[in-house]
VEXLUM-618432 format. One record per atom (N, C-alpha, C): residue number from 1; z, x, y; residue in one letter. Coordinates in Angstrom, 1 decimal, decimal comma. Example, Ala and Ser with C-alpha at 12.3 -4.5 7.8 and 13.67 -1.06 7.14 Angstrom:
residues 2
dogu / z / x / y / kevo
1 / 7,8 / 13,2 / -5,7 / a $
1 / 7,8 / 12,3 / -4,5 / a $
1 / 7,8 / 13,2 / -3,3 / a $
2 / 7,1 / 12,8 / -2,2 / s $
2 / 7,1 / 13,7 / -1,1 / s $
2 / 7,9 / 12,9 / 0,0 / s $
//
This chain:
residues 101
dogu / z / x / y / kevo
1 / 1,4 / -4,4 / 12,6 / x $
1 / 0,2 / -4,6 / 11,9 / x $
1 / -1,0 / -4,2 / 12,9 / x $
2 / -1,9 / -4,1 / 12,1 / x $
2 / -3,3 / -3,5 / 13,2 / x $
2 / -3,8 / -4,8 / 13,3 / x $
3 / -5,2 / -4,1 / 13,7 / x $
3 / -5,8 / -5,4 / 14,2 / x $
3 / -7,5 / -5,3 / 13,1 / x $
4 / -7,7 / -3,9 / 13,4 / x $
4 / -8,5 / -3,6 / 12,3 / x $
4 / -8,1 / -2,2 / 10,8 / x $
5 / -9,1 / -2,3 / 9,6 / x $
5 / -8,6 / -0,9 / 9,0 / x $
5 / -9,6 / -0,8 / 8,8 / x $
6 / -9,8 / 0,9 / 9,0 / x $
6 / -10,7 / 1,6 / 8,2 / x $
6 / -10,9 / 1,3 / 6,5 / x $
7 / -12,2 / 1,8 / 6,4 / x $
7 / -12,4 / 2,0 / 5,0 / x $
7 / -11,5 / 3,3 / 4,0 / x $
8 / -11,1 / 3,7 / 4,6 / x $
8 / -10,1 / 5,3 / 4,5 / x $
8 / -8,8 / 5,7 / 4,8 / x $
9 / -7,8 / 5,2 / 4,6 / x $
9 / -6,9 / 5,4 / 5,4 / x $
9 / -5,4 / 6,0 / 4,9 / x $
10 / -4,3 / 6,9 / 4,9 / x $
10 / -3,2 / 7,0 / 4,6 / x $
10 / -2,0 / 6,9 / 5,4 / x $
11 / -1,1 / 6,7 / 4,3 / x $
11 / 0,5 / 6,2 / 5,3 / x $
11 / 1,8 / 6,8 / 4,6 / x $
12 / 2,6 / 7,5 / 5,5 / x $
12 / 3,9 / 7,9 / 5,3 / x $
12 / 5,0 / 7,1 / 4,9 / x $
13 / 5,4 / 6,3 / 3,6 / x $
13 / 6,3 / 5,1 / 3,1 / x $
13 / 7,2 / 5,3 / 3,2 / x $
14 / 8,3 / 5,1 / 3,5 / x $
14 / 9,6 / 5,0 / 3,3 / x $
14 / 10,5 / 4,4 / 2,3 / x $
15 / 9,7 / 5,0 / 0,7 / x $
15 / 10,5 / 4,1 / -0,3 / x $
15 / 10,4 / 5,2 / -1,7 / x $
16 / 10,9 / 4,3 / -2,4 / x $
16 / 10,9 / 5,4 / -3,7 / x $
16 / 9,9 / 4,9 / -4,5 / x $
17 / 9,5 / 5,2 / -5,9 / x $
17 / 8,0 / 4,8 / -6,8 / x $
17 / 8,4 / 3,4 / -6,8 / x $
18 / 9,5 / 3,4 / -7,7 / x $
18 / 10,7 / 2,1 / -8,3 / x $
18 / 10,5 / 0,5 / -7,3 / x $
19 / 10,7 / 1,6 / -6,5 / x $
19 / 10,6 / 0,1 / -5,5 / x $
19 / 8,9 / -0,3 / -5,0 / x $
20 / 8,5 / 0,4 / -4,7 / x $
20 / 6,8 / 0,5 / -4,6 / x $
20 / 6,3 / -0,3 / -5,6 / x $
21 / 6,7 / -0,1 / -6,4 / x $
21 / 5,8 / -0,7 / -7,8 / x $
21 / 6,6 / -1,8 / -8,0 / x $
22 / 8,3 / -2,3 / -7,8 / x $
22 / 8,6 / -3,7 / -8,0 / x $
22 / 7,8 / -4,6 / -6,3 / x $
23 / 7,1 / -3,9 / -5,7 / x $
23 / 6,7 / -4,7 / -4,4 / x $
23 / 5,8 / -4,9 / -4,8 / x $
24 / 4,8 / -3,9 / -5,3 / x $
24 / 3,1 / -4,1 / -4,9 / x $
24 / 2,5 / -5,3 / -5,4 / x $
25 / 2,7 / -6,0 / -6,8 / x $
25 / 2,5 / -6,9 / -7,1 / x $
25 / 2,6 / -8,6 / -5,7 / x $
26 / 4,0 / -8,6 / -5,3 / x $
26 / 4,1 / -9,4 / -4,2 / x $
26 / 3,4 / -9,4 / -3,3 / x $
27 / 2,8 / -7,9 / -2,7 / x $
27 / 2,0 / -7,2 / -1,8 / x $
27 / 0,9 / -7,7 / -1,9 / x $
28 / 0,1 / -7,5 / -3,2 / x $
28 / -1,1 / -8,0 / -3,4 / x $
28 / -1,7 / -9,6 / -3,3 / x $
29 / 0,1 / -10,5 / -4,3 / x $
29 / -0,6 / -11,4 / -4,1 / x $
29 / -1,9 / -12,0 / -4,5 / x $
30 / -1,9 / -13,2 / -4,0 / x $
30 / -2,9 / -14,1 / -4,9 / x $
30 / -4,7 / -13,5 / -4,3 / x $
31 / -4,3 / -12,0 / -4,0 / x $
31 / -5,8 / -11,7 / -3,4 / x $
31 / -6,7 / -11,4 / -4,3 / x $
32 / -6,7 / -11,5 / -5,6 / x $
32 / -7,2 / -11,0 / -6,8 / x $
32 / -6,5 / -10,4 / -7,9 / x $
33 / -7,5 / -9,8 / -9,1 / x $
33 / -6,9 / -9,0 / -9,8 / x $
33 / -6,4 / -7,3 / -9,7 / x $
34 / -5,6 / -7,0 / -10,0 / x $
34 / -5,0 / -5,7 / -10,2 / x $
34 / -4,9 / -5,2 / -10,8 / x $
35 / -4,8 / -3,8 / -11,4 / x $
35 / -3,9 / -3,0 / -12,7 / x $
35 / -3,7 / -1,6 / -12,2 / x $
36 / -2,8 / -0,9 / -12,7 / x $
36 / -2,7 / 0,4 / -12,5 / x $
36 / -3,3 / 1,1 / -12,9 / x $
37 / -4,0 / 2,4 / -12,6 / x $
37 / -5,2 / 3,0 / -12,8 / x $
37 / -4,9 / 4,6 / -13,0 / x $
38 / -3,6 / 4,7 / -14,1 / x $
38 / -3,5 / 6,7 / -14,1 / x $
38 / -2,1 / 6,1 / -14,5 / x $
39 / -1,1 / 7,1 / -13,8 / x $
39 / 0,1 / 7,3 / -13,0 / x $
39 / 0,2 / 6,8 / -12,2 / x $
40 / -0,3 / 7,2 / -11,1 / x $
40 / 0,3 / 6,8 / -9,2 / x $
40 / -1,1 / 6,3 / -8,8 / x $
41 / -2,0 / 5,2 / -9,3 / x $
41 / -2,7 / 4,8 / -8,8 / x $
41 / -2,8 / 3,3 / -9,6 / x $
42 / -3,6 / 2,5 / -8,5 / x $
42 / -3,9 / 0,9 / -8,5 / x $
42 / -5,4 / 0,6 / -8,3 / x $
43 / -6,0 / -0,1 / -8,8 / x $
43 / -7,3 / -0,8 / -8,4 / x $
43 / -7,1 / -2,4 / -8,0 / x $
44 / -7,7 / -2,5 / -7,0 / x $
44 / -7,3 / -4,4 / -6,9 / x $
44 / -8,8 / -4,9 / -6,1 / x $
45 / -9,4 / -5,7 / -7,1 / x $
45 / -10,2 / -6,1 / -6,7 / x $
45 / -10,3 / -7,2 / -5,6 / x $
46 / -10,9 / -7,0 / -4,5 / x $
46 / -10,8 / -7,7 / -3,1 / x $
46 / -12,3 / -7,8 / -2,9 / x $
47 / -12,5 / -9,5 / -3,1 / x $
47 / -14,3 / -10,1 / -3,2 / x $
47 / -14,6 / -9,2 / -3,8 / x $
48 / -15,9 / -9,0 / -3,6 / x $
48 / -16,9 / -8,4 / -4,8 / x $
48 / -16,6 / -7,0 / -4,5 / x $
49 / -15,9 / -6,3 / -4,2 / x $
49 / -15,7 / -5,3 / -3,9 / x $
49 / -14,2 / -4,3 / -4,6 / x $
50 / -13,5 / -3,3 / -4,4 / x $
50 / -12,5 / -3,0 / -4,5 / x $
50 / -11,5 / -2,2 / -3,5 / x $
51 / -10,4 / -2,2 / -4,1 / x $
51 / -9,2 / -1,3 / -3,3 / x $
51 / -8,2 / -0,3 / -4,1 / x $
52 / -9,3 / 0,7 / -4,3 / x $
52 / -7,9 / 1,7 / -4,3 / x $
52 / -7,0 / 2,5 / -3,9 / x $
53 / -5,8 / 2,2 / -4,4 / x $
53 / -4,7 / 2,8 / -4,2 / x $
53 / -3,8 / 4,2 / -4,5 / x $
54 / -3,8 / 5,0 / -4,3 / x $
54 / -3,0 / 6,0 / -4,9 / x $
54 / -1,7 / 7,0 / -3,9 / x $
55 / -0,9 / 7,1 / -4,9 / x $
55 / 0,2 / 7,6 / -4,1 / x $
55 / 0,8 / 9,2 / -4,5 / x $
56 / 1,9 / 9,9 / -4,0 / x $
56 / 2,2 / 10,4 / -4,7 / x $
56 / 3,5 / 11,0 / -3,4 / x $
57 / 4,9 / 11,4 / -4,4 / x $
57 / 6,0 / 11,3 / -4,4 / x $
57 / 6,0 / 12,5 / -3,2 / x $
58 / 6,7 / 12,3 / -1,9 / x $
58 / 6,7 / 13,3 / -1,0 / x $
58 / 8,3 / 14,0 / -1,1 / x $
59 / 8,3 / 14,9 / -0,5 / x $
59 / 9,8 / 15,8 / -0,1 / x $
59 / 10,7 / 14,6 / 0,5 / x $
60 / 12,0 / 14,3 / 0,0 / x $
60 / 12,8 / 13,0 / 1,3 / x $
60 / 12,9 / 13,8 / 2,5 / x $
61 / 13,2 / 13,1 / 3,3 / x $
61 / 13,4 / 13,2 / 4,8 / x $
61 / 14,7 / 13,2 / 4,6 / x $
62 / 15,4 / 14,1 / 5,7 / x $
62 / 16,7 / 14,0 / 6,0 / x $
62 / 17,2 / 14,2 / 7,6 / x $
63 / 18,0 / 13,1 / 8,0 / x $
63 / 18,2 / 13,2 / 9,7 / x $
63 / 19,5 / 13,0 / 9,5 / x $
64 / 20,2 / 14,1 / 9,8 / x $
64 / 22,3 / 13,7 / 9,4 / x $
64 / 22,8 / 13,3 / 7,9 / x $
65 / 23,0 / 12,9 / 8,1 / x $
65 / 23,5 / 12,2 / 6,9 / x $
65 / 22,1 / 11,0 / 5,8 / x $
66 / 21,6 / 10,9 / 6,8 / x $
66 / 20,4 / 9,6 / 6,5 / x $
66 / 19,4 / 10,7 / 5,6 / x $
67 / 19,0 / 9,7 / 4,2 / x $
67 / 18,5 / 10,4 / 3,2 / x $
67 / 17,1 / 9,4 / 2,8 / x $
68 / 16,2 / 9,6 / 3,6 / x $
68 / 15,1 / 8,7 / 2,9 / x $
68 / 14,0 / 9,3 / 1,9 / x $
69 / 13,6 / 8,2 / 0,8 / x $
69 / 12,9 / 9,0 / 0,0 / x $
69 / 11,6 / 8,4 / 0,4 / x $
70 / 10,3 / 9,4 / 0,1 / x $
70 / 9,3 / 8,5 / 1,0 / x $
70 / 8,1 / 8,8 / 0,0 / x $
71 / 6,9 / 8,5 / 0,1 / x $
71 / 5,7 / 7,7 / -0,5 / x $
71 / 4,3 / 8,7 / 0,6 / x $
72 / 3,3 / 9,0 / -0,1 / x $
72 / 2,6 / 9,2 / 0,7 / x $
72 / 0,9 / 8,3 / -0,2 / x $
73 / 0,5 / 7,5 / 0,7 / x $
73 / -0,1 / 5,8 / 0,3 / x $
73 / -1,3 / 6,5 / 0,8 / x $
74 / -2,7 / 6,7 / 0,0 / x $
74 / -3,9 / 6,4 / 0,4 / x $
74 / -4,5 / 4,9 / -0,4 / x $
75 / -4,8 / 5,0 / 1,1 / x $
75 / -6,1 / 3,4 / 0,4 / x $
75 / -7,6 / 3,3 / 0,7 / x $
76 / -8,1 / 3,1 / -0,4 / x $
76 / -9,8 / 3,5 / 0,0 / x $
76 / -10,6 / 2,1 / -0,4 / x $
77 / -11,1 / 1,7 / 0,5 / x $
77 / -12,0 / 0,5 / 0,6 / x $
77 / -13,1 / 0,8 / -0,4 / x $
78 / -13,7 / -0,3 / -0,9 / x $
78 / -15,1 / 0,0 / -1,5 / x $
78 / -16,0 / -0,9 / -1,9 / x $
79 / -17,0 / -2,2 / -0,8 / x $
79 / -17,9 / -2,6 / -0,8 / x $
79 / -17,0 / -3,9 / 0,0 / x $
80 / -16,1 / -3,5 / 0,7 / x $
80 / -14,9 / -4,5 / 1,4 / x $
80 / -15,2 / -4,6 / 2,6 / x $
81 / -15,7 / -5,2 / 3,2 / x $
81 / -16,0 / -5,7 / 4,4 / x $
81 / -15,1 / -5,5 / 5,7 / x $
82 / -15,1 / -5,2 / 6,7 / x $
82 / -14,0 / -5,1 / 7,5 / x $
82 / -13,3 / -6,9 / 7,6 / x $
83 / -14,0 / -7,5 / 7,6 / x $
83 / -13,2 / -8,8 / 7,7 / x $
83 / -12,2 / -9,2 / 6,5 / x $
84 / -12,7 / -8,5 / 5,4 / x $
84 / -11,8 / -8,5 / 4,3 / x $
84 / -10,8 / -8,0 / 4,4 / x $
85 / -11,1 / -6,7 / 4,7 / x $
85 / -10,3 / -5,7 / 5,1 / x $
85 / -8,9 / -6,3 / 5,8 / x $
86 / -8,9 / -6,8 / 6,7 / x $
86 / -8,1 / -7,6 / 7,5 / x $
86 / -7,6 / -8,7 / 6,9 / x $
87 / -8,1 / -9,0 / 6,1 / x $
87 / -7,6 / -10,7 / 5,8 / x $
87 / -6,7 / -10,2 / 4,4 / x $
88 / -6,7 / -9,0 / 4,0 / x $
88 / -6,0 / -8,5 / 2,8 / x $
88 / -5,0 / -7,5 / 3,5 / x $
89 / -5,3 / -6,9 / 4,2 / x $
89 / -4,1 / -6,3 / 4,4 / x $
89 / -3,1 / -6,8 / 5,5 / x $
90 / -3,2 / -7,6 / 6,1 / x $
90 / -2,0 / -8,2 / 6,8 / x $
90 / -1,2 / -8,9 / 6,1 / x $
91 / -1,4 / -9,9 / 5,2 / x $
91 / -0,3 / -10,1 / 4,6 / x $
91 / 0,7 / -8,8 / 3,3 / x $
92 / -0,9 / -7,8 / 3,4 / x $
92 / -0,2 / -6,9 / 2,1 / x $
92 / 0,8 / -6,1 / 3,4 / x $
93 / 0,6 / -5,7 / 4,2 / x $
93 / 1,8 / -5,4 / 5,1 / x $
93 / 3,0 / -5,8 / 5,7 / x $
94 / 2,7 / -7,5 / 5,6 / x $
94 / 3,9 / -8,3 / 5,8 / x $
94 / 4,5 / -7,9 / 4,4 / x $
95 / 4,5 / -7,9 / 3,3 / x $
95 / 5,0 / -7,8 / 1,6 / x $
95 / 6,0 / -6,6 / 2,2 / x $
96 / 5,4 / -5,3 / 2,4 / x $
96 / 5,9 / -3,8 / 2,5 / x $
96 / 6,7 / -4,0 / 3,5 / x $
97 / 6,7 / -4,6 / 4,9 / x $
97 / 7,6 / -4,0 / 5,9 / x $
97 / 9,1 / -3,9 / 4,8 / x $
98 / 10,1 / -4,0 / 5,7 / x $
98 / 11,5 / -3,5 / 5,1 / x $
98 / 12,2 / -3,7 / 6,4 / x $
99 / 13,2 / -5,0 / 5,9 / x $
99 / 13,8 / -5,7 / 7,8 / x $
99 / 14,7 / -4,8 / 7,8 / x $
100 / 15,5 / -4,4 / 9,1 / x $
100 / 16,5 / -4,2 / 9,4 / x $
100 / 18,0 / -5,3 / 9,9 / x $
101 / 18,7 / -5,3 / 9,7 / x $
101 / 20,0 / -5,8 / 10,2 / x $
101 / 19,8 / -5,6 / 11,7 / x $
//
């Protein structure tokens, strides 16, 4: 987790839509309201401000045998405070991690 986010920022996922979209709701959480906004995008209102989301489906990765399918995640702040900023996305990144054994 960081410590701070930009108002701007994207990330290389490690997952497929399917799973993205049975997370994001968990992800979001009791931080407001949500809806999907297109195809591969989300609005989620965070205080008087918003958060959107949009993604779109990258090439998998492949190392040996290992086949991952991956996500490429912009998120754009919009009248979100840096303090907000923080206080929504740490738990929305506890939601996403993905433990290992």
């Amino acid at each position: 987790m960081q410590s701070s986010y930009p108002e701007r920022f994207e990330r290389d996922m490690g997952t497929t839509e399917a799973e993205w979209l049975a997370a994001l709701p968990r992800a979001i959480g009791p931080a407001g309201q949500w809806s999907l906004d297109g195809e591969r995008s989300a609005v989620v209102h965070v205080g008087a401000g918003i958060l959107r989301i949009s993604w779109t489906i990258l090439p998998e990765r492949r190392i040996a045998l290992l086949v991952m399918k991956r996500l490429a995640v912009s998120f754009e702040f919009q009248g979100v405070d840096a303090g907000q900023r923080l206080a929504f996305m740490k738990p929305f990144d506890l939601a996403m991690q993905r433990g290992g054994g």
